[in-house]
C-alpha positions in Angstrom: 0.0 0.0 0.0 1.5 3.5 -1.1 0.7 6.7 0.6 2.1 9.9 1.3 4.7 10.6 4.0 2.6 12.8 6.0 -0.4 9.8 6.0 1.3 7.8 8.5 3.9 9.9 10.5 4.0 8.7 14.3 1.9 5.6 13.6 1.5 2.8 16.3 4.5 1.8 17.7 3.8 -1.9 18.9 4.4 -4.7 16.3 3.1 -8.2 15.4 2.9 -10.2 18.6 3.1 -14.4 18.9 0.5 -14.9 21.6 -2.1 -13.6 19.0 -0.6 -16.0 16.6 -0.8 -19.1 18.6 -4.2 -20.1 19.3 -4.5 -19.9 15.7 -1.5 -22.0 15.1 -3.4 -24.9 17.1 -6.4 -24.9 15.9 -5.1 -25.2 12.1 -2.7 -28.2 14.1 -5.9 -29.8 15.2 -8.0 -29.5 11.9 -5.2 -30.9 9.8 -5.2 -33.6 12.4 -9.3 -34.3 11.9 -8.9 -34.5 8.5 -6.6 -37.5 8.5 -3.2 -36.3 9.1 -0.8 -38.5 11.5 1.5 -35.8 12.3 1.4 -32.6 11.3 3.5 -28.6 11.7 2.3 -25.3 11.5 4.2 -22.3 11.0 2.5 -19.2 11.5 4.2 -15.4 10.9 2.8 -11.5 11.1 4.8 -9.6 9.3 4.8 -5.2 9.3 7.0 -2.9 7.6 7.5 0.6 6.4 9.6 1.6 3.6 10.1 5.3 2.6 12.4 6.5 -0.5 13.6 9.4 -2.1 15.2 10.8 -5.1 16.4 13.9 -6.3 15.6 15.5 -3.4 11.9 14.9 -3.4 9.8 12.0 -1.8 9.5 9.3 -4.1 7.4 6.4 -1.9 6.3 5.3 1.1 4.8 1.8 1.3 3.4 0.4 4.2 2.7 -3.6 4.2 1.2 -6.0 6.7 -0.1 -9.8 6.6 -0.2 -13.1 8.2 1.0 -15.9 6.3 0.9 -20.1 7.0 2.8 -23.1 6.4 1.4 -26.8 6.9 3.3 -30.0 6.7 1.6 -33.1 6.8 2.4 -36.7 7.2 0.6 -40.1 7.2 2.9 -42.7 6.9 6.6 -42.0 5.8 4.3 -39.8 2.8 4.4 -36.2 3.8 3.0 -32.8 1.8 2.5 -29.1 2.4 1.4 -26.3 1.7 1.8 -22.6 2.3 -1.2 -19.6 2.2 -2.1 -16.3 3.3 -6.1 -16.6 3.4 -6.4 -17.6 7.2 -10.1 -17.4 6.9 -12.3 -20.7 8.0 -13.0 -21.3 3.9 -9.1 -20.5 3.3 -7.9 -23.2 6.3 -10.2 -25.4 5.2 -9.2 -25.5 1.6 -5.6 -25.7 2.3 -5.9 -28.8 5.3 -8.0 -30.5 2.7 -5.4 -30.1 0.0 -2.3 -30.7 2.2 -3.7 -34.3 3.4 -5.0 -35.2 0.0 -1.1 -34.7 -1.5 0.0 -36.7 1.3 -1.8 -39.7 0.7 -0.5 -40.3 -3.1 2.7 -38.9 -2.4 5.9 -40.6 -2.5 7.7 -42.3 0.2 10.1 -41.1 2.0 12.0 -43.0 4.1 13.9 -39.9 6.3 11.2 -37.5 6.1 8.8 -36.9 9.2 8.6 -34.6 12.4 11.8 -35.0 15.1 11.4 -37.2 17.7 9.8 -35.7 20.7 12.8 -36.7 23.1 14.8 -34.4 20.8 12.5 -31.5 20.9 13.6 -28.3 22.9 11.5 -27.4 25.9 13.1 -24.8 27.9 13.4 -22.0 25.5 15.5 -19.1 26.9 14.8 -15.4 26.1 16.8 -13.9 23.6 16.5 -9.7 22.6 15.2 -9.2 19.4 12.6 -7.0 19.5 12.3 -2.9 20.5 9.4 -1.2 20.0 9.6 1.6 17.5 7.9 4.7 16.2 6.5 4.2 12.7 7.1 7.9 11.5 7.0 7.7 7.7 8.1 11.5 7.9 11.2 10.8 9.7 12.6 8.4 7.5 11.7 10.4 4.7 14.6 13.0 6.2 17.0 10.2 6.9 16.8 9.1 3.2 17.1 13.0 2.1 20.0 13.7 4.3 21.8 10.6 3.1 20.8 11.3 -0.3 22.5 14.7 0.2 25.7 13.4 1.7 26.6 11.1 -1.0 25.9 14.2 -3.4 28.1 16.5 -1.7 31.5 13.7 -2.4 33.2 15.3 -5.4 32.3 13.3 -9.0 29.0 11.9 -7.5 26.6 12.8 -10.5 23.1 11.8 -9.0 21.6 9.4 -6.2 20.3 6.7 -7.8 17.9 5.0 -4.3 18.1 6.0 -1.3 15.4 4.7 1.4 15.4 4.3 4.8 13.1 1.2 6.4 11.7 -0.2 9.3 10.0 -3.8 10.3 8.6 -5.9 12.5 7.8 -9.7 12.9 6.0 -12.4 14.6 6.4 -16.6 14.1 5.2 -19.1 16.1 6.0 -23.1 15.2 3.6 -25.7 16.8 3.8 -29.9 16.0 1.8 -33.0 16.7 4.2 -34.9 18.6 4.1 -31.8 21.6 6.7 -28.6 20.3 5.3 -24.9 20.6 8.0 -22.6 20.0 7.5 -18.4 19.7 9.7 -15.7 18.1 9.8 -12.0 17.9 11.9 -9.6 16.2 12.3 -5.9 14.8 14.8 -4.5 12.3 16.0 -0.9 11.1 17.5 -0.5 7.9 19.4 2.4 5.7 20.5 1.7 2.7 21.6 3.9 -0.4 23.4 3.6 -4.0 25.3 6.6 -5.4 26.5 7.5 -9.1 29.7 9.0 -10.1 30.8 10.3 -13.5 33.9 11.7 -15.4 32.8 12.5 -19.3 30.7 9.7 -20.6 31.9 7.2 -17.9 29.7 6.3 -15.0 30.5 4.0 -12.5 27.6 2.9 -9.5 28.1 1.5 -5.8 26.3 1.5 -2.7 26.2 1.1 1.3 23.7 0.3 3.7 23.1 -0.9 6.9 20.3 -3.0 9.3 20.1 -3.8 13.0 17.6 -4.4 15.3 17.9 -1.3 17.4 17.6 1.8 15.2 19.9 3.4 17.5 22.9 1.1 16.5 22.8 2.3 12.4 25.6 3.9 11.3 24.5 7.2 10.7 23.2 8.8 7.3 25.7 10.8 6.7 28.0 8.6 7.0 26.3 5.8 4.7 25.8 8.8 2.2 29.6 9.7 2.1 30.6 6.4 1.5 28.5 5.1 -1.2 29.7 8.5 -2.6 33.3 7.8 -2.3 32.9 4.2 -3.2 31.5 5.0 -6.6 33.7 8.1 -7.4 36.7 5.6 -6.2 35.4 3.5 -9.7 36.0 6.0 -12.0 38.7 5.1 -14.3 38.4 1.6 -14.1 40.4 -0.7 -15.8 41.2 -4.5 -16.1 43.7 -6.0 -13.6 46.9 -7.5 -15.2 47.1 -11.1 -15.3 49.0 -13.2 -12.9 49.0 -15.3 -9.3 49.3 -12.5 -6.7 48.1 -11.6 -3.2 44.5 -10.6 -3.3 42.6 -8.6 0.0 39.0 -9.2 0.2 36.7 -6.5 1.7 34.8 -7.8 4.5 31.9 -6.6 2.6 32.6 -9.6 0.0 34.6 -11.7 2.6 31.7 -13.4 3.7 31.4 -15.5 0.6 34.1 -17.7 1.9 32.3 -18.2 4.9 29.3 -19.1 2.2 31.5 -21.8 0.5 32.2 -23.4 3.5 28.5 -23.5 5.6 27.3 -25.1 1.3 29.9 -28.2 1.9 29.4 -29.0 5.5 25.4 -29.0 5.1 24.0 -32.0 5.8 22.1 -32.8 2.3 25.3 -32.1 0.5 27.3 -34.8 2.7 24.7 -37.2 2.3 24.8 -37.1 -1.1 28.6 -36.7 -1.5 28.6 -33.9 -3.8 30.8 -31.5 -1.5 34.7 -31.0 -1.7 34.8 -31.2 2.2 33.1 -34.5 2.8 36.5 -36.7 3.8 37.5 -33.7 6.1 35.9 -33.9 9.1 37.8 -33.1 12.3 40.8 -32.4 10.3 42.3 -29.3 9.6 41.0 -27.0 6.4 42.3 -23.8 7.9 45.6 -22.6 9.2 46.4 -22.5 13.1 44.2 -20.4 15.3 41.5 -19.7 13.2 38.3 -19.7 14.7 34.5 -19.7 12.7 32.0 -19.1 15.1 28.5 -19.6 15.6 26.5 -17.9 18.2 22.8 -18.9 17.6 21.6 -16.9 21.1 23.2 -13.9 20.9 21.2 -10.7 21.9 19.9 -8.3 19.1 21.7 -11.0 16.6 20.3 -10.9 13.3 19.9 -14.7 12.9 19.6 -15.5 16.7 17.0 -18.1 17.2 16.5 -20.4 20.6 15.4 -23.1 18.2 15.7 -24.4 15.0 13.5 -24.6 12.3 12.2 -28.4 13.3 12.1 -27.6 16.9 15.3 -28.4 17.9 17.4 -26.3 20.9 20.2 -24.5 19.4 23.7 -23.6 21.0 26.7 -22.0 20.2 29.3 -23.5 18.8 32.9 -23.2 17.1 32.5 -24.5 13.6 36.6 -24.1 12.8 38.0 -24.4 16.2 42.0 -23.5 15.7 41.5 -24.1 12.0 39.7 -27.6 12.4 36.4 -28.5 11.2 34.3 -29.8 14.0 31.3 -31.6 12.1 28.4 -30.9 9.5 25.2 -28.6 10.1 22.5 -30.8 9.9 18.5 -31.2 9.4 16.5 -34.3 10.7 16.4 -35.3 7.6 20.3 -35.3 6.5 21.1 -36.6 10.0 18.9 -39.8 9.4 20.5 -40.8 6.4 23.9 -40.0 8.0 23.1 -41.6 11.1 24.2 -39.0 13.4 23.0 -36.6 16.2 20.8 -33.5 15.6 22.7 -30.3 15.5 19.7 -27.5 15.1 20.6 -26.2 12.3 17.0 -26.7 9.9 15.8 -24.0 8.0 12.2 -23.8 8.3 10.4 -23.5 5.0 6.7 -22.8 5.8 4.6 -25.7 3.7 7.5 -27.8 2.5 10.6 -29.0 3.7 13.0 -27.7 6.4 16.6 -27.3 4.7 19.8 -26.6 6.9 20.9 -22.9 7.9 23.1 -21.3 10.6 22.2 -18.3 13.0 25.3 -15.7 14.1 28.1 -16.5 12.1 30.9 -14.9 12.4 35.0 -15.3 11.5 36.9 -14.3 14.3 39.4 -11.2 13.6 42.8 -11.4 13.3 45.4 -8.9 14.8 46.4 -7.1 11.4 43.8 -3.7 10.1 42.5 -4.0 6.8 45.6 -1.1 6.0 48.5 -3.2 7.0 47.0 -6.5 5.2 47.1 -4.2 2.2 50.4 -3.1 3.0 51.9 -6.4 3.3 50.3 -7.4 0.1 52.7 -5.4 -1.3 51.7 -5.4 -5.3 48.2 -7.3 -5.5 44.8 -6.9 -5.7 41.9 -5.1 -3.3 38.3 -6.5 -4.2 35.2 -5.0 -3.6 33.1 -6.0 -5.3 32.6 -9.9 -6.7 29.3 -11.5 -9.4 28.9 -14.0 -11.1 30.3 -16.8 -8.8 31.2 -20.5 -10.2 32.3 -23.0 -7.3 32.2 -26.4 -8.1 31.0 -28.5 -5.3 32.3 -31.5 -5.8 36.1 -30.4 -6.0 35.8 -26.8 -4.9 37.4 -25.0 -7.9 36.2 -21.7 -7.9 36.2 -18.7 -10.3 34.3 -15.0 -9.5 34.2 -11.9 -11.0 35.1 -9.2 -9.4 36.0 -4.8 -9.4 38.5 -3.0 -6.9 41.5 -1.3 -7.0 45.2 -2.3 -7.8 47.3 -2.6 -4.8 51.0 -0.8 -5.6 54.0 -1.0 -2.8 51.3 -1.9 -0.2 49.6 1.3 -1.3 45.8 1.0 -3.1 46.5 2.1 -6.4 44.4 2.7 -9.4 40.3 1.2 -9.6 39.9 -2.5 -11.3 36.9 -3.8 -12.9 36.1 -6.6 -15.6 38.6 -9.2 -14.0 38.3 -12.8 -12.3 40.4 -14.5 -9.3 39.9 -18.1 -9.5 41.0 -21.1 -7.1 40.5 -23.9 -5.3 38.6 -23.5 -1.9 40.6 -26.3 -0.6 43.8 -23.7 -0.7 42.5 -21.1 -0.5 40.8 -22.1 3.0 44.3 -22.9 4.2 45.8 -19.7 2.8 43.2 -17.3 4.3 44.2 -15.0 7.2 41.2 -12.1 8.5 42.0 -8.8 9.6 40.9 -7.1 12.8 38.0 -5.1 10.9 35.0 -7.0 11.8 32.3 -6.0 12.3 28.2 -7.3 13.4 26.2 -6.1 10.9 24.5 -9.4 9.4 23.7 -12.4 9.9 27.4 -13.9 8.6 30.4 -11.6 9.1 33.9 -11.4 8.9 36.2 -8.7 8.6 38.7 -8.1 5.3 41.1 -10.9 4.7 44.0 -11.9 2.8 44.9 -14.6 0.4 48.9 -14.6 -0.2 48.6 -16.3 -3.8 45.2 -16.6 -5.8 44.9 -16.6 -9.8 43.8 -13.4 -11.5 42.6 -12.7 -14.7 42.4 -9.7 -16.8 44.3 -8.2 -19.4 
């Protein structure tokens, strides 16, 4: 729904709240149930938000959303189907119980699907701080976006603003099963978030910053998110392809976190069990150098992916994924640890209608004692990315190619901007190459701060 700025300035601060959601969430839990299920889940979320943006100095939209949506799995037998909807009324349940069980009894079987064993399920639930109320002022975040719009105009070479919005949401889930699991979540988030355009005659280069946490207090501030999209674009002008050769290449933290991404895709459960990842003969070995730590902090207050439980029920905990460079075991589902016949982690994804998959919460690498400046200065002559699309990673023997824009790195100095040039490698090495920096920061639900790879492939001219 659109409106104008001034239509919903200072509106109702309180959000979407779980104990409205679940009597709800039983009594769909006890209709699917009637209508011939054997087990059954119900995932039930509220979901609010507000997003104003400007351009060109003027107000360009404000769109206010809100809606409850559902997820039903249903099993009789080792058959199980779902469904997802948004049309909670009686007719709209009814229609989507009656479709759920009717899948379920001509679908295939499925030998490791069903719900978790109640033993397994978490009961104690501990409070975790996710959720401030805010005030929904439409006209407020209209300045935000204007003053970050004006910022990133006022950096020399910046030719126009191409978004720039400001946001805030708000969200409710509750999970309820057969076999005795009710579980409750709550959560708000502030975001900022802008892209910026720079030109020098007919060339043009684009970048962007933003920012989201669940306070609105903790956002970096507009101006500065202005000023640095700015800089970051005007820094592109001039671009040109890299030189070819193997080299030391420093990743950004703002791209670092694709390593991270590699890593959590070969250690999820489905992958082992089907063998198609390039870490599967190396657990409890060691894939990264001494004394690097991966961590995972699932409970962690005002964390963007903290969650008490997983997305089957199942407790989380924290828990060092790389412990001194050593990996400590998969991230598994019900599912994936069936077929691989091992212990529950709580790491499902929950997937509203169908079936969980396998996620983490907090991730984070843990820093190293070098700044992002001296990793650039002992690069010496390299590469600085920024900016990397267009992945390729093969799973199975983790050869891996990306393109990718930054700047040259010249007598541990950053030199001249990059752009239209690939670093390719093998994970494998480049896992036990990769040192971090001391620049992280939380701002996500994976993070890492800038590292360094000593010797990686790149491409250009």
């Amino acid at each position: 729904m659109t409106q104008n700025a001034k239509d919903t300035a200072a509106a109702p601060a309180s959000g979407p709240d779980p104990e409205t959601l679940l009597p709800m969430a039983e009594r769909l839990l006890a209709r699917a149930l009637a209508a011939g299920a054997e087990a059954a889940e119900v995932i039930l979320g509220e979901a609010r938000s507000l997003d104003v943006s400007v351009r060109e100095g003027a107000l360009e939209e404000v769109e206010r959303s809100e809606g409850r949506s559902a997820g039903l799995r249903v099993f009789i037998g080792k058959r199980m189907a779902g469904t997802s909807f948004s049309d909670l009324t009686d007719d709209g349940v009814g229609l989507a119980v009656e479709r759920a069980v009717a899948m379920a009894r001509v679908a295939p079987e499925d030998r490791w699907c069903g719900l978790v064993e109640a033993d397994q399920l978490a009961r104690t639930l501990p409070h975790i701080e996710l959720y401030e109320d805010m005030v929904w002022d439409a006209a407020a975040l209209e300045t935000e976006a204007l003053e970050m719009e004006a910022a990133a105009r006022a950096v020399k070479g910046v030719a126009m603003v191409a978004s720039s919005g400001a946001s805030l949401s708000s969200s409710a889930g509750v999970m309820v099963t057969s076999n005795g699991f009710v579980g409750a979540k709550r959560g708000s988030m502030a975001s900022r978030g802008i892209a910026a355009v720079a030109k020098a005659g007919d060339a043009m280069e684009r970048d962007y910053d933003q920012h989201s946490m669940r306070q609105r207090a903790d956002l970096r501030s507009v101006q500065e998110l202005g000023r640095s999209a700015g800089e970051r674009a005007a820094a592109r002008l001039g671009s040109e392809k890299m030189r070819s050769g193997k080299m030391p290449v420093v990743f950004d933290e703002r791209v670092a976190t694709s390593f991270i991404g590699a890593l959590l895709g070969a250690i999820s459960g489905p992958a082992i069990a089907r063998g198609t990842s390039f870490l599967r003969e190396k657990n409890a070995e060691r894939i990264f150098a001494e004394g690097i730590d991966i961590i995972e902090d699932p409970l962690k207050p005002w964390g963007h992916g903290s969650r008490a439980f997983d997305g089957e029920g199942v407790a989380t905990r924290p828990r060092a994924i790389i412990e001194d460079g050593v990996l400590t075991g998969w991230i598994l589902n019900a599912a994936s640890a069936r077929q691989l016949g091992l212990p529950l982690t709580g790491h499902a994804s929950a997937d509203p209608g169908g079936p969980p998959g396998v996620s983490v919460s907090n991730l984070h690498l843990a820093p190293g004692e070098r700044s992002r400046d001296e990793l650039i200065s002992d690069a010496g002559t390299g590469l600085l990315v920024t900016e990397m699309f267009g992945a390729s990673l093969n799973s199975n023997t983790g050869d891996w190619s990306v393109g990718v824009a930054g700047h040259r790195i010249e007598n541990g100095k950053i030199a001249g901007p990059v752009s239209e040039s690939t670093v390719a490698g093998n994970m494998l090495d480049i896992f036990a190459r990769l040192q971090p920096g001391s620049d992280l920061e939380f701002s996500g639900r994976i993070n890492s701060p800038s590292v360094i790879v000593d010797a990686l492939s790149v491409g250009g001219r």
